[in-house]
C-alpha positions as CSV (number, residue, x, y, z in Angstrom):
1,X,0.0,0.0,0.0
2,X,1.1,3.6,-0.8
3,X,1.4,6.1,2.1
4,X,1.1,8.7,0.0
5,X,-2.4,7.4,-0.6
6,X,-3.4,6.1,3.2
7,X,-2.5,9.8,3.6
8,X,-4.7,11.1,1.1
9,X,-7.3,9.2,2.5
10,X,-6.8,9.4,6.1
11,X,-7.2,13.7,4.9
12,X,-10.4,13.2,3.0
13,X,-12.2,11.2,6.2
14,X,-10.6,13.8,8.3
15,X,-13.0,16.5,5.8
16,X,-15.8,14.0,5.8
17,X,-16.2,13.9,9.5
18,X,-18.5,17.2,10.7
19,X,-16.4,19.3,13.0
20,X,-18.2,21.1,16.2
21,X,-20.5,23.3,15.5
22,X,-20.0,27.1,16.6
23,X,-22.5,29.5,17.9
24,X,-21.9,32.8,19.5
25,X,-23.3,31.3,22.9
26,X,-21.1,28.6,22.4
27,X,-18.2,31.3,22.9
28,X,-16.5,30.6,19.5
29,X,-15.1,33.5,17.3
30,X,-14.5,34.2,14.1
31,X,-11.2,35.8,13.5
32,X,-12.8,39.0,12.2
33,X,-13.7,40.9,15.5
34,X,-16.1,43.2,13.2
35,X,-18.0,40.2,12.6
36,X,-18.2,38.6,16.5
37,X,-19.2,42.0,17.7
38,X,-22.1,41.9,15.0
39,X,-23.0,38.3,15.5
40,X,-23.4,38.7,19.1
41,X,-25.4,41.9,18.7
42,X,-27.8,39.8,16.7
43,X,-27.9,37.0,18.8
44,X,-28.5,39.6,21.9
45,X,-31.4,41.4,19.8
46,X,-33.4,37.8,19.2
47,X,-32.8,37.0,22.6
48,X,-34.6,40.0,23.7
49,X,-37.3,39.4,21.0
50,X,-37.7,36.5,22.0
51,X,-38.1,37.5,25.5
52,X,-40.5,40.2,24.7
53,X,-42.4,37.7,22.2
54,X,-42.6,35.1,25.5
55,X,-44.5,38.1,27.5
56,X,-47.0,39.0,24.8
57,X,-48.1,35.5,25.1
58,X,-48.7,35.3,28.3
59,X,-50.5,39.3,28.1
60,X,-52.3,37.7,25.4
61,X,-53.7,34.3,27.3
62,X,-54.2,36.8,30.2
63,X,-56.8,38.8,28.2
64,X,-58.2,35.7,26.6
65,X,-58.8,33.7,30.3
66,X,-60.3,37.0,31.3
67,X,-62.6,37.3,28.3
68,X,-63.6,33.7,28.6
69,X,-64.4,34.3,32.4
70,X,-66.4,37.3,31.7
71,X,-68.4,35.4,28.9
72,X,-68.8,32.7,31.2
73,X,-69.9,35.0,34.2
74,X,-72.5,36.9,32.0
75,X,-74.0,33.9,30.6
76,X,-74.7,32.4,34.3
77,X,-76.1,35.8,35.2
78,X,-79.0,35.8,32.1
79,X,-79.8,32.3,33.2
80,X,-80.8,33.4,37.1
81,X,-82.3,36.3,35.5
82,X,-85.0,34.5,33.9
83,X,-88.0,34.6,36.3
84,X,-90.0,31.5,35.5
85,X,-93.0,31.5,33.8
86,X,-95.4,30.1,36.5
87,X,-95.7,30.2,40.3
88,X,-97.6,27.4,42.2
89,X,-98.0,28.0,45.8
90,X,-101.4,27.9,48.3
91,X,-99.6,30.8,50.2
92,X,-97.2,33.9,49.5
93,X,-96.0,36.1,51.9
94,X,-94.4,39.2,51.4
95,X,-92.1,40.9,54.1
96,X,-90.5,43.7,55.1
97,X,-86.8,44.3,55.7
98,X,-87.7,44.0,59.4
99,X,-88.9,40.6,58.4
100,X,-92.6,41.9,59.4
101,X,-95.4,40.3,57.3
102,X,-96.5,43.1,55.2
103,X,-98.9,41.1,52.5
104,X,-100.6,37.6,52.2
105,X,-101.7,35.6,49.2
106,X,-103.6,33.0,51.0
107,X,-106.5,30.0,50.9
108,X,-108.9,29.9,53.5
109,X,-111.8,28.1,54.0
110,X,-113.4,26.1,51.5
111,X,-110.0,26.7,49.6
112,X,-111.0,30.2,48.8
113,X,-108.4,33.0,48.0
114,X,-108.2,35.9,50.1
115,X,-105.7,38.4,50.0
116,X,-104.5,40.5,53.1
117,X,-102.4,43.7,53.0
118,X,-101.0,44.8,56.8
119,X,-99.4,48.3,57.8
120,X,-96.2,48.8,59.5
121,X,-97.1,46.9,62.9
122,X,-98.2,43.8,60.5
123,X,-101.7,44.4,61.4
124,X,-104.3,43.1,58.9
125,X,-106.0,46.5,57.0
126,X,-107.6,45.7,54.2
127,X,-108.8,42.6,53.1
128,X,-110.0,41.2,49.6
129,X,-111.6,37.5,49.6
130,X,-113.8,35.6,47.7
131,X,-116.8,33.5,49.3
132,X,-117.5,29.6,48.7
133,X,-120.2,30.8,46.3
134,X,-117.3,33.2,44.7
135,X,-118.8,36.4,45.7
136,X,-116.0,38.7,46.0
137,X,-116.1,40.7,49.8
138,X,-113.7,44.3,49.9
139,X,-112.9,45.1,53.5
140,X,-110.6,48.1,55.7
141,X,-109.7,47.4,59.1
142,X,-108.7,50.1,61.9
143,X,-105.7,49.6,63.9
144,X,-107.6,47.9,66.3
145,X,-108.4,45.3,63.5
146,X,-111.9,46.3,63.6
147,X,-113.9,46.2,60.0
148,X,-114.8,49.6,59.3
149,X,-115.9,49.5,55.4
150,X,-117.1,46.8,53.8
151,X,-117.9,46.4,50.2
152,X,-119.7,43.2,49.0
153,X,-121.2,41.6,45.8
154,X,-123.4,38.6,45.9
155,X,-126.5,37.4,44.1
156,X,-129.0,39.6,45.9
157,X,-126.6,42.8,44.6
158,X,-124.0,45.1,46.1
159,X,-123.6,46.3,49.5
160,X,-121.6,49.0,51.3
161,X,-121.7,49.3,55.1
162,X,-120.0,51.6,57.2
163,X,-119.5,50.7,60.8
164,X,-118.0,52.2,64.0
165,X,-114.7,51.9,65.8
166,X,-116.6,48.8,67.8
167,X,-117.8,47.4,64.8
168,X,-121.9,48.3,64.6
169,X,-123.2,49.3,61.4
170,X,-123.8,52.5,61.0
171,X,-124.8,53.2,57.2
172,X,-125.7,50.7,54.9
173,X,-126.3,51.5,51.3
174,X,-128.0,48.4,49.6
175,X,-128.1,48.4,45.7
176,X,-130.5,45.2,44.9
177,X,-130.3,43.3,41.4
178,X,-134.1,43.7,41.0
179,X,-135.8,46.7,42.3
180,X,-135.0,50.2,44.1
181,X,-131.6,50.9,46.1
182,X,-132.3,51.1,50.1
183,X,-130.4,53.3,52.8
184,X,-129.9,53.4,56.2
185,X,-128.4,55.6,59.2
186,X,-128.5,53.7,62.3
187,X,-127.4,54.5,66.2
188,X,-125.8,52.6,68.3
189,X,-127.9,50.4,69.6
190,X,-129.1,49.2,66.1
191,X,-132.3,51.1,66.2
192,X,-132.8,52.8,62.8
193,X,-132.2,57.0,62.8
194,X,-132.9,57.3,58.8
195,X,-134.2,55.0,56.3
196,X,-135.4,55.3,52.6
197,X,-137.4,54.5,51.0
């Protein structure tokens, strides 16, 4: 064998074989200094792009977490918003902030509805109800839960009586469905003052 030829070839696998590779990081230089002060001013400016490219991702998942949360949040709000369309119940009861019962949506007897609006000291003032026959009965209380007024309509026709603070009729005005209207002023013991016709 020739050694100038197992030279030859011992320099061409010597070429063949990939040498280390050199990067700025990596600390090599090229021998022009011109050239490894630009090349590490470039590798310094994508550094910092890339840096700056890292924080607009996360500013931009930021905003898009925050606008999926406020999607989120607005579209569980319209949901409790809706009231529903029906209410079943055989009694409401509103209240006041002092928790005081205030108004009542109620059956009573005979499973007939009655609604009862109180003042401030949850006393019972005016009352509208409905008989078994469903003849509707309008009636104000005084403090003293007596029935002062009472306004009725039933199958003989309407009636209004006024009474006293201890509950006696005073004034009744009787409007019939058939014939004349009747009126009446009475004292207090029941006995008739005024009365037409």
């Amino acid at each position: 064998m020739d050694p100038t030829s197992s030279a030859s070839t011992a320099g061409q696998r010597q070429a063949e074989q990939p040498g280390p590779v050199m990067s700025p990081a990596a600390g090599a230089k090229l021998p022009n200094t011109e050239v490894n002060a630009a090349m590490d001013a470039l590798w310094r400016r994508v550094e910092q792009l890339e840096r700056v490219n890292q924080r607009w991702q996360r500013v931009v998942s930021g905003v898009l977490a925050a606008l999926a949360l406020v999607v989120f949040v607005g579209a569980a709000s319209s949901k409790k918003a809706k009231s529903p369309a029906e209410v079943r119940a055989q009694r409401l009861v509103l209240v006041d902030k002092a928790d005081k019962e205030r108004a009542e949506l109620t059956l009573v007897a005979d499973d007939q509805p009655t609604l009862i609006l109180a003042d401030n000291a949850a006393t019972p003032r005016l009352t509208l109800a409905l008989s078994k026959f469903g003849e509707p009965t309008l009636s104000f209380a005084d403090a003293s839960r007596t029935r002062r007024l009472m306004l009725s309509l039933d199958l003989y026709g309407t009636l209004l009586r006024l009474a006293d603070d201890a509950g006696n009729p005073r004034a009744t005005l009787l409007v019939p469905s058939t014939g004349e209207p009747e009126m009446a002023l009475m004292g207090k013991d029941n006995t008739i003052l005024w009365q037409a016709p």
